[in-house]
N, CA, C and O atoms as a Maestro MAE file, in Angstrom:
{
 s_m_m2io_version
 :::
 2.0.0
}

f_m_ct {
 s_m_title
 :::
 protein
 m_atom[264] {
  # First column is atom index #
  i_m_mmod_type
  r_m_x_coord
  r_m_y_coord
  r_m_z_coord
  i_m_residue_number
  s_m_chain_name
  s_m_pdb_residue_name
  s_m_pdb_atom_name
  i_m_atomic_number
  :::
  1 25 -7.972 40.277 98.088 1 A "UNK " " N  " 7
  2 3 -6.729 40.936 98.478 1 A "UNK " " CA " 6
  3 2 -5.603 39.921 98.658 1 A "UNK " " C  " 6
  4 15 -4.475 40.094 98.198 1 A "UNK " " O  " 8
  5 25 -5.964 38.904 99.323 2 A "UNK " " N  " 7
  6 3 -4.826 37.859 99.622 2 A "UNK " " CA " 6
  7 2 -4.263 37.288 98.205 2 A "UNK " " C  " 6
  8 15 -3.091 36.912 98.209 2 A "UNK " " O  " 8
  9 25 -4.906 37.204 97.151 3 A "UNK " " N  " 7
  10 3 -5.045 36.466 95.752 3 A "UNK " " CA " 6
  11 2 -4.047 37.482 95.088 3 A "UNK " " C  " 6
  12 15 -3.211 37.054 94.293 3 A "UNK " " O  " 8
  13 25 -4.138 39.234 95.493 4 A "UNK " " N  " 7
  14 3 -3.189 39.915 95.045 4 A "UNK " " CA " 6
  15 2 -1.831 39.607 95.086 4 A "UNK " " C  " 6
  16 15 -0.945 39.225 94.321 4 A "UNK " " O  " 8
  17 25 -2.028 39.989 96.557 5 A "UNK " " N  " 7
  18 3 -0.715 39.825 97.389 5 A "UNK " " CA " 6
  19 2 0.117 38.751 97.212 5 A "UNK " " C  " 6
  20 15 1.338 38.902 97.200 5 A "UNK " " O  " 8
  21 25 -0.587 37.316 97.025 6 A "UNK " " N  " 7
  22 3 0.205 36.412 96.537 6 A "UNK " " CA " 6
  23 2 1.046 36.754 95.163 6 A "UNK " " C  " 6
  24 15 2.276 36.699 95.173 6 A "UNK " " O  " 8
  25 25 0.388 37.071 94.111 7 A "UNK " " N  " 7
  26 3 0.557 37.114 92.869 7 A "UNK " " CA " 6
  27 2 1.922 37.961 92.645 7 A "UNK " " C  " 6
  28 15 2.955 37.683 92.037 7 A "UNK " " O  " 8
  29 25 1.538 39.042 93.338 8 A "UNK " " N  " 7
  30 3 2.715 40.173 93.696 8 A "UNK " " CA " 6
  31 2 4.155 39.345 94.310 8 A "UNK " " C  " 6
  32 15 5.249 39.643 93.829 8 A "UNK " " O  " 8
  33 25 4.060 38.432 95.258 9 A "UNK " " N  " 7
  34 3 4.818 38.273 95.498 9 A "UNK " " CA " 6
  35 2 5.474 37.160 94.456 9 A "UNK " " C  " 6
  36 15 6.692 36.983 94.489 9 A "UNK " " O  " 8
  37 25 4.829 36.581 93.738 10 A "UNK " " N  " 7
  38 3 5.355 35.346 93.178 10 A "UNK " " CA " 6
  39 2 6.341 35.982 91.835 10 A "UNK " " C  " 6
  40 15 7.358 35.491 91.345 10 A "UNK " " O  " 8
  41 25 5.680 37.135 91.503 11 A "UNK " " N  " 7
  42 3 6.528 38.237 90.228 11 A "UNK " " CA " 6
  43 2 7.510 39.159 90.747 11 A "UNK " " C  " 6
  44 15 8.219 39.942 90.114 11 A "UNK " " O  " 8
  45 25 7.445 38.932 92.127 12 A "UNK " " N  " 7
  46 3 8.772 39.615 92.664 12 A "UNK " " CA " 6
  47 2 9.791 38.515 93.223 12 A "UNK " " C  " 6
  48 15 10.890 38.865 93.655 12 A "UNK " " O  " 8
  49 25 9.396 37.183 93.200 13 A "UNK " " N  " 7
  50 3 10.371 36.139 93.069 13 A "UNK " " CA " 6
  51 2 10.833 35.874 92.135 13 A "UNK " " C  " 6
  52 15 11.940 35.338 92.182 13 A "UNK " " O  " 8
  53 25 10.202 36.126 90.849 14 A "UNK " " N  " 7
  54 3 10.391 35.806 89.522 14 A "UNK " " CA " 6
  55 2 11.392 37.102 89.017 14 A "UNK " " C  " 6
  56 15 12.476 37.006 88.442 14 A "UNK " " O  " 8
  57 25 10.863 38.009 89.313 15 A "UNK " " N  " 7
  58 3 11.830 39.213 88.746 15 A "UNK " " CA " 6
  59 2 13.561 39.083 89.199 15 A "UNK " " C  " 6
  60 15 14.551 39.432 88.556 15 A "UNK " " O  " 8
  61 25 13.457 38.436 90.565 16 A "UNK " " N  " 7
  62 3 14.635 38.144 91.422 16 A "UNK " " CA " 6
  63 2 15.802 37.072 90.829 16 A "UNK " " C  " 6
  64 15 17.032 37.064 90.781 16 A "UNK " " O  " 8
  65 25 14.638 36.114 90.378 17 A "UNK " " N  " 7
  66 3 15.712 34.941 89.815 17 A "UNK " " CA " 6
  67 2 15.905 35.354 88.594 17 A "UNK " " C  " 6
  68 15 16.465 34.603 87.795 17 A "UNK " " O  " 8
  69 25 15.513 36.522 88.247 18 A "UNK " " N  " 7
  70 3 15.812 36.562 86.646 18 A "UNK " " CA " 6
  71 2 17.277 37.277 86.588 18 A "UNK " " C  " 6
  72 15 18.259 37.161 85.855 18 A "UNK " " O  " 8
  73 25 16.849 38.293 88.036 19 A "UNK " " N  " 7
  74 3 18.274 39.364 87.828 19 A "UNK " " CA " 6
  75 2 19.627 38.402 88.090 19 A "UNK " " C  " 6
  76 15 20.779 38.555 87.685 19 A "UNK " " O  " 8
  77 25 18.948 37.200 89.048 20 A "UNK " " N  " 7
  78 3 20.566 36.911 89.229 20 A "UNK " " CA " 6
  79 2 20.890 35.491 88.303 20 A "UNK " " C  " 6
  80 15 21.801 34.673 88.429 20 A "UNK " " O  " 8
  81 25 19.929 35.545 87.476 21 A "UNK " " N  " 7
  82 3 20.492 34.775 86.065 21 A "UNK " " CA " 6
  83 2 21.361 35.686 85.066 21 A "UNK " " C  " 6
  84 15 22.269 35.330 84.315 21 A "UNK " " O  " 8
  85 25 20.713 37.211 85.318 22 A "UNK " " N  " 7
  86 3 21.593 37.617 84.474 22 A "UNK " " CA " 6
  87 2 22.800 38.218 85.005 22 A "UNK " " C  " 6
  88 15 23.782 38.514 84.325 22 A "UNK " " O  " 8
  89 25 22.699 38.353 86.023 23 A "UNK " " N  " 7
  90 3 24.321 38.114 86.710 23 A "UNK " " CA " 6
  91 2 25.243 37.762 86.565 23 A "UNK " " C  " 6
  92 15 26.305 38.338 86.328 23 A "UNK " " O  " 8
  93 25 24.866 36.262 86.743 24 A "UNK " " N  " 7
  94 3 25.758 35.042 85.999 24 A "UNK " " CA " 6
  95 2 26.347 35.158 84.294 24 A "UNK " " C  " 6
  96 15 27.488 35.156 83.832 24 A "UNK " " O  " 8
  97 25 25.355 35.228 83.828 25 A "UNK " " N  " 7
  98 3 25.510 35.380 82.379 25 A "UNK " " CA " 6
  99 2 26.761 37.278 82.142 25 A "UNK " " C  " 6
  100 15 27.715 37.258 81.364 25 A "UNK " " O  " 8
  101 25 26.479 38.316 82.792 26 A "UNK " " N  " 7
  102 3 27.012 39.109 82.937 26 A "UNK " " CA " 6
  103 2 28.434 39.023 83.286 26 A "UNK " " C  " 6
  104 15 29.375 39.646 82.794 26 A "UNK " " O  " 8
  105 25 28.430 38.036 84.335 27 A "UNK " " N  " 7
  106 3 30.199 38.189 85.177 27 A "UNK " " CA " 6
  107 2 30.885 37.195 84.149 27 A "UNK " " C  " 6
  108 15 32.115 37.248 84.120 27 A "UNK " " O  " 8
  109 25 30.338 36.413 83.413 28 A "UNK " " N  " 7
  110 3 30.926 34.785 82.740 28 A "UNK " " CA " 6
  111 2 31.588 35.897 81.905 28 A "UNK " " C  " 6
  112 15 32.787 36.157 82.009 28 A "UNK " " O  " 8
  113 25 30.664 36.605 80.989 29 A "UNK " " N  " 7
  114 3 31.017 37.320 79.691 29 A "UNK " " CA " 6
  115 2 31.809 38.569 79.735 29 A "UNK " " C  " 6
  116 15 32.492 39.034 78.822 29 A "UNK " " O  " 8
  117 25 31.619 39.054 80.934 30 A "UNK " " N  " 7
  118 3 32.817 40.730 81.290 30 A "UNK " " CA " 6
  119 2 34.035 40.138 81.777 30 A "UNK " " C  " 6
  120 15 35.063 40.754 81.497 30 A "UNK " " O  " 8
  121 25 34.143 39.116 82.419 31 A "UNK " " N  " 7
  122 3 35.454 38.838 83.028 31 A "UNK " " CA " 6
  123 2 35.980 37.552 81.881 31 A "UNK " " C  " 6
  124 15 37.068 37.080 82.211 31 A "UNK " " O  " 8
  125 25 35.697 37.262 81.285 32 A "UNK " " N  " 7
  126 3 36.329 36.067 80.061 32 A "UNK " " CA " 6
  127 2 37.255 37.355 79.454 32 A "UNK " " C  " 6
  128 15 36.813 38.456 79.125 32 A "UNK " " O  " 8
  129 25 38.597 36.923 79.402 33 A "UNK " " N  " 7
  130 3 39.284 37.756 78.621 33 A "UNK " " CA " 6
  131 2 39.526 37.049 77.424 33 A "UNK " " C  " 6
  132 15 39.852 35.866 77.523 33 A "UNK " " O  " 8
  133 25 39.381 37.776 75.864 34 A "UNK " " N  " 7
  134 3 39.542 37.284 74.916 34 A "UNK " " CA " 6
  135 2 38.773 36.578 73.897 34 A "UNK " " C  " 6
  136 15 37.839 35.873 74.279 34 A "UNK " " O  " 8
  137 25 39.008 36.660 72.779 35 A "UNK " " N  " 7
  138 3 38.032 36.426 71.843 35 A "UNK " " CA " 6
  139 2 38.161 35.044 72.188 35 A "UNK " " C  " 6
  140 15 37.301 34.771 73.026 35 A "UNK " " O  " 8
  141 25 38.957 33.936 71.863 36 A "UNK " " N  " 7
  142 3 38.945 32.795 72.166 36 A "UNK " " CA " 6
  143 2 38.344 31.483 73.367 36 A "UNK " " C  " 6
  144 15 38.031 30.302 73.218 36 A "UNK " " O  " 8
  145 25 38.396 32.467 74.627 37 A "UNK " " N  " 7
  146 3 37.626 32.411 75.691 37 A "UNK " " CA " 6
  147 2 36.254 31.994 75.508 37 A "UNK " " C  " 6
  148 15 35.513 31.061 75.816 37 A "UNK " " O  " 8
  149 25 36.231 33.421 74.679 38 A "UNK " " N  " 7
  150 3 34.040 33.898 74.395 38 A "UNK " " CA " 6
  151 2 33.809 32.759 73.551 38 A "UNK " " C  " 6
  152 15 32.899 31.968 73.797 38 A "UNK " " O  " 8
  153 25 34.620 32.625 72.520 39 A "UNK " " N  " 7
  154 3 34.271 31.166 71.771 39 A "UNK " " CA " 6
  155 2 34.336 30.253 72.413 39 A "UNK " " C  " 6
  156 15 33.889 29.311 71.757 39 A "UNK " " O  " 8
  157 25 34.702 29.887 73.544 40 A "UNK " " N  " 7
  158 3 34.621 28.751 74.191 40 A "UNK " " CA " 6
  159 2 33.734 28.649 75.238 40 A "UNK " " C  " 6
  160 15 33.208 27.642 75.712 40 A "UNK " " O  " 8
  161 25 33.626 29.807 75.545 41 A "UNK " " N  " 7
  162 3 32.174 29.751 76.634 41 A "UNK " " CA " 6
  163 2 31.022 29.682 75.803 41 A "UNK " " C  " 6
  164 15 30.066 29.087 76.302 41 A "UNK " " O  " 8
  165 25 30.844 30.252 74.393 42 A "UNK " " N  " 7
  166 3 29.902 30.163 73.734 42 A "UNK " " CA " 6
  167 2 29.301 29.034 73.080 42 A "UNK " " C  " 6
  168 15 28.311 29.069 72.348 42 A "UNK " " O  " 8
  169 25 30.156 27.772 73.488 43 A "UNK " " N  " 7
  170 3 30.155 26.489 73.152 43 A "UNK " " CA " 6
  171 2 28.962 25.548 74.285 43 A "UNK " " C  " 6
  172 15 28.526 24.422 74.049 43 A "UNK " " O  " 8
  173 25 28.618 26.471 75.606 44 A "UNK " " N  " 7
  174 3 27.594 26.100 76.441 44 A "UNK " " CA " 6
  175 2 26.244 26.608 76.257 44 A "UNK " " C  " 6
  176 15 25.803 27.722 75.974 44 A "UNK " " O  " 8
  177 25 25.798 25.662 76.458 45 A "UNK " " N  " 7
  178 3 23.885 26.025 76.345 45 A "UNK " " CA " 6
  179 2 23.875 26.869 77.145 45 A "UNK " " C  " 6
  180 15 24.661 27.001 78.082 45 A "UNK " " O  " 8
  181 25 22.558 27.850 76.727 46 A "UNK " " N  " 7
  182 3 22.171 28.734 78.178 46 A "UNK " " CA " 6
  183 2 21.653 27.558 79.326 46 A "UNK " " C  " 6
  184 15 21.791 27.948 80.485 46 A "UNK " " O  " 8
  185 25 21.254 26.598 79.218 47 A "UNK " " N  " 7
  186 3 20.299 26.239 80.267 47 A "UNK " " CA " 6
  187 2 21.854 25.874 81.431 47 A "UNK " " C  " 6
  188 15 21.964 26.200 82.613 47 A "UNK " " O  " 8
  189 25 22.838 25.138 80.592 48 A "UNK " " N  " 7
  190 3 24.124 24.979 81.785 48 A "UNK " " CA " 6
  191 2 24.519 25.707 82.604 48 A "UNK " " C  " 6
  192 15 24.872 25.481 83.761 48 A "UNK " " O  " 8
  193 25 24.435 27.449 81.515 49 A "UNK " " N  " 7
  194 3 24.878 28.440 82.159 49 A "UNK " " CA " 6
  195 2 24.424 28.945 83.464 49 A "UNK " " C  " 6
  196 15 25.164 29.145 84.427 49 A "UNK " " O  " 8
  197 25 22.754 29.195 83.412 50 A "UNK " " N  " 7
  198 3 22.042 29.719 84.321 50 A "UNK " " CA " 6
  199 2 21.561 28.915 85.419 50 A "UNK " " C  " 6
  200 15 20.840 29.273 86.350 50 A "UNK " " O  " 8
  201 25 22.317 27.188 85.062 51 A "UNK " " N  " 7
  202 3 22.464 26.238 86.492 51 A "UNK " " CA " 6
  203 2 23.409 26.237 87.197 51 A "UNK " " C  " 6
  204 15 23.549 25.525 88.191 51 A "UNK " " O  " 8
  205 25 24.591 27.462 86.547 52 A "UNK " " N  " 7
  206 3 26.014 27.199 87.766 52 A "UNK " " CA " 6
  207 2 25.531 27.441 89.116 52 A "UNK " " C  " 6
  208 15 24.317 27.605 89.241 52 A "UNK " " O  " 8
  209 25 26.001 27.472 89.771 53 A "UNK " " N  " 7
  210 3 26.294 28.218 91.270 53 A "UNK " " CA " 6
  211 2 27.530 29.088 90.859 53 A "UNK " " C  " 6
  212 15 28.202 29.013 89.831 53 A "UNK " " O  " 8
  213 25 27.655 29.920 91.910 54 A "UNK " " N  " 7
  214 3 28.469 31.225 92.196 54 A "UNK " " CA " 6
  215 2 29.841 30.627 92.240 54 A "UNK " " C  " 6
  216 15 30.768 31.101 91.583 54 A "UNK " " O  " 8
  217 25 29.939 29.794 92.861 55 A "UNK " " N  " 7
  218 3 31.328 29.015 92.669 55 A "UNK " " CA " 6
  219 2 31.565 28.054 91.777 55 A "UNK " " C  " 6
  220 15 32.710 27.604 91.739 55 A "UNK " " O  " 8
  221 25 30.668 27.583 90.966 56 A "UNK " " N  " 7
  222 3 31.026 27.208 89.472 56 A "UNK " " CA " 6
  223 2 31.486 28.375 88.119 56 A "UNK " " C  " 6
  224 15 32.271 28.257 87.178 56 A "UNK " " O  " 8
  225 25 30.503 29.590 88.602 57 A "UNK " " N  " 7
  226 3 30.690 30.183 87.592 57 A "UNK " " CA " 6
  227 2 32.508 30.994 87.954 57 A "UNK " " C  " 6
  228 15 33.400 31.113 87.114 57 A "UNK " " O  " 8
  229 25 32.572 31.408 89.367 58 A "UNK " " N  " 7
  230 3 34.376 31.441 89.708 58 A "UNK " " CA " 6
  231 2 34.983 30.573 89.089 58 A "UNK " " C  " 6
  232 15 35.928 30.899 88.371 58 A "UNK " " O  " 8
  233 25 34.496 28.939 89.245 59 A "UNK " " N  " 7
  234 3 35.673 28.465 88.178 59 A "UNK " " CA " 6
  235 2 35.818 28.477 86.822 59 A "UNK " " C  " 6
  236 15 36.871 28.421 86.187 59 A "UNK " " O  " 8
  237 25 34.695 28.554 86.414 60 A "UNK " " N  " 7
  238 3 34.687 28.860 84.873 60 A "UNK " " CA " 6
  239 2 35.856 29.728 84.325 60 A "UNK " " C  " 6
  240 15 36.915 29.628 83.707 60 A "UNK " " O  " 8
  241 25 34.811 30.893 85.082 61 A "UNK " " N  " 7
  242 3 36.172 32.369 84.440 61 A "UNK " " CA " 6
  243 2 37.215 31.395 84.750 61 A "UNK " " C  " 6
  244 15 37.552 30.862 83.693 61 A "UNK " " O  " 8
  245 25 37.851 30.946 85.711 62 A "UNK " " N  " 7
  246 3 39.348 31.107 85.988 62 A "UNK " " CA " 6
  247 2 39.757 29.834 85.131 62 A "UNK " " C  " 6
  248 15 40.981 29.801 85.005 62 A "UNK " " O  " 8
  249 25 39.132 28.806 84.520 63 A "UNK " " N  " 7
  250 3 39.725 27.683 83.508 63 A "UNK " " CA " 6
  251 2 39.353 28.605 82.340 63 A "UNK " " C  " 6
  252 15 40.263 28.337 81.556 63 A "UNK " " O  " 8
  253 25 38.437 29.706 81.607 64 A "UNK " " N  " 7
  254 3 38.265 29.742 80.682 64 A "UNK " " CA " 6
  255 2 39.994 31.249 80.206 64 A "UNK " " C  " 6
  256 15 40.598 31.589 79.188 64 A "UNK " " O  " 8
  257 25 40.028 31.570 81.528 65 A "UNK " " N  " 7
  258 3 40.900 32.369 81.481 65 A "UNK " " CA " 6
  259 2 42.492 32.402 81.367 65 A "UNK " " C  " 6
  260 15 43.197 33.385 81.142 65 A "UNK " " O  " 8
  261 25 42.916 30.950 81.598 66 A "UNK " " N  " 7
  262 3 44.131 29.596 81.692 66 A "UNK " " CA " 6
  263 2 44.639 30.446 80.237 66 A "UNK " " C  " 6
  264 15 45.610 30.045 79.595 66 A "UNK " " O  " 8
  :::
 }
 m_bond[263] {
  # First column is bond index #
  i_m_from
  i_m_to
  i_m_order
  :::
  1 1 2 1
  2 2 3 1
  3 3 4 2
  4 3 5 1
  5 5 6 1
  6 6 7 1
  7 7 8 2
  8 7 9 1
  9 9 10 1
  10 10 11 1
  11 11 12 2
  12 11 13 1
  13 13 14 1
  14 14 15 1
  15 15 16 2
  16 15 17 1
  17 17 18 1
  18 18 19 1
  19 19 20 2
  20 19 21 1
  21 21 22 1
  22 22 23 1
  23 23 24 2
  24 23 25 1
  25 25 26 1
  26 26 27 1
  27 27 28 2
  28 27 29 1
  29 29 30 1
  30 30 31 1
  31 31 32 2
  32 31 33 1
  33 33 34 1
  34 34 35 1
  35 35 36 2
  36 35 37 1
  37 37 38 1
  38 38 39 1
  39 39 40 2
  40 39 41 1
  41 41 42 1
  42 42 43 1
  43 43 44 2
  44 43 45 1
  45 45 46 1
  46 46 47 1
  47 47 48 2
  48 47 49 1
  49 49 50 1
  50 50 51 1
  51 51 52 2
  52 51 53 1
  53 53 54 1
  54 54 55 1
  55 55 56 2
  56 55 57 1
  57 57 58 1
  58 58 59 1
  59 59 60 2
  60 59 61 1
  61 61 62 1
  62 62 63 1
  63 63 64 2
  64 63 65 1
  65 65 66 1
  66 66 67 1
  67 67 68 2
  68 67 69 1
  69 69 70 1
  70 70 71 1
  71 71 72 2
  72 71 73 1
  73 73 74 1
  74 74 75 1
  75 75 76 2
  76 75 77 1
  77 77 78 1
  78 78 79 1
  79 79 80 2
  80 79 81 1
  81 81 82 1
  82 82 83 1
  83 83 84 2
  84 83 85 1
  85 85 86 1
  86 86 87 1
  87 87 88 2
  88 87 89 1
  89 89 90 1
  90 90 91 1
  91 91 92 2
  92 91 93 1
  93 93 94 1
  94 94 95 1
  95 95 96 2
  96 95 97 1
  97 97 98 1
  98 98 99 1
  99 99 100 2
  100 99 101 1
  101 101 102 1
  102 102 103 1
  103 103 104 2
  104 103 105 1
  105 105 106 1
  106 106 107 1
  107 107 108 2
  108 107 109 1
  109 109 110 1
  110 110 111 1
  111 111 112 2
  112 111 113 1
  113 113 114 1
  114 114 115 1
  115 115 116 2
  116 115 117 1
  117 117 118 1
  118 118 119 1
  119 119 120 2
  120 119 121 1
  121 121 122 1
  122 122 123 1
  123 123 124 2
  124 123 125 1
  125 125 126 1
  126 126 127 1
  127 127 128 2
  128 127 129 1
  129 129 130 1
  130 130 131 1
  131 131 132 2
  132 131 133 1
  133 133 134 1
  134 134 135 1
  135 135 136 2
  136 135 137 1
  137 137 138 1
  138 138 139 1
  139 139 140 2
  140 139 141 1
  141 141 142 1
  142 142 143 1
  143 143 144 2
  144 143 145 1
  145 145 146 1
  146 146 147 1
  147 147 148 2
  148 147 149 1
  149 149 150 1
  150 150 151 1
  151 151 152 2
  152 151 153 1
  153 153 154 1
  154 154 155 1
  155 155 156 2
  156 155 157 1
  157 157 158 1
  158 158 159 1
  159 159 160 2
  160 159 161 1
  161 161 162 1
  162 162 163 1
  163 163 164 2
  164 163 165 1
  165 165 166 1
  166 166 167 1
  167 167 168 2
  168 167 169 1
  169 169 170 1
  170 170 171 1
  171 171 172 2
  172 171 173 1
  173 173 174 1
  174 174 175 1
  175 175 176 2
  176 175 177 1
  177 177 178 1
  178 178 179 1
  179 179 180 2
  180 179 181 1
  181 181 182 1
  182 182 183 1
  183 183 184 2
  184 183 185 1
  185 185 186 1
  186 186 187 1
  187 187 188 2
  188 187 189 1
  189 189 190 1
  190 190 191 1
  191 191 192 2
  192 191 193 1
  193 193 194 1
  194 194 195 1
  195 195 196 2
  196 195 197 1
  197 197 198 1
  198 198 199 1
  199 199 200 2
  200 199 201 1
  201 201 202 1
  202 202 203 1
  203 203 204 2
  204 203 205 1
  205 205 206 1
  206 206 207 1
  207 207 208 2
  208 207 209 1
  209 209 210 1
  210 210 211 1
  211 211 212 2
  212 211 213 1
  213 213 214 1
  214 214 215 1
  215 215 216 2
  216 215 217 1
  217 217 218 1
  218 218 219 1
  219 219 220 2
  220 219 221 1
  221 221 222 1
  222 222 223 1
  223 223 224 2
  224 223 225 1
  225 225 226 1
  226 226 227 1
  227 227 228 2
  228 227 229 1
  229 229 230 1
  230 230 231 1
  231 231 232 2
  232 231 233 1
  233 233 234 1
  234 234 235 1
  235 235 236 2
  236 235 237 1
  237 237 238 1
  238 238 239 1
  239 239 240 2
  240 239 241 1
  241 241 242 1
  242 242 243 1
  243 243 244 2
  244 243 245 1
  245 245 246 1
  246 246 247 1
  247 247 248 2
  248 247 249 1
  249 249 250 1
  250 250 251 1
  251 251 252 2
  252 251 253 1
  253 253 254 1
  254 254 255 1
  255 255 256 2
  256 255 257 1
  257 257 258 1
  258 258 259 1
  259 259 260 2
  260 259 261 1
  261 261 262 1
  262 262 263 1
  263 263 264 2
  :::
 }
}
């Protein structure tokens, strides 16, 4: 039972960091206004992307949005 319970919990940590990877990836790409933008955010690896913090990815939008 304990061997469950762990397991359970480790795929409900995992499910967690996934949603708020795609978060990130979500707010970068709905709030970029403009085709030119998207080409320029599209110029970053995913792995950069899904290392911002919440206040990296605020600045993003707001330099990619300049």
């Amino acid at each position: 039972m304990n061997q469950i319970s762990v397991q359970d919990k480790l795929t409900e940590t995992n499910l967690q960091k996934r949603k708020e990877r795609g978060k990130k990836v979500f707010r970068l790409f709905s709030n970029v206004g403009g085709i030119e933008a998207i080409e320029r955010l599209k110029s970053f690896n995913a792995t950069t992307i899904l290392n911002l913090s919440p206040d990296d990815v605020d600045f993003l939008i707001a330099r990619l949005n300049e």
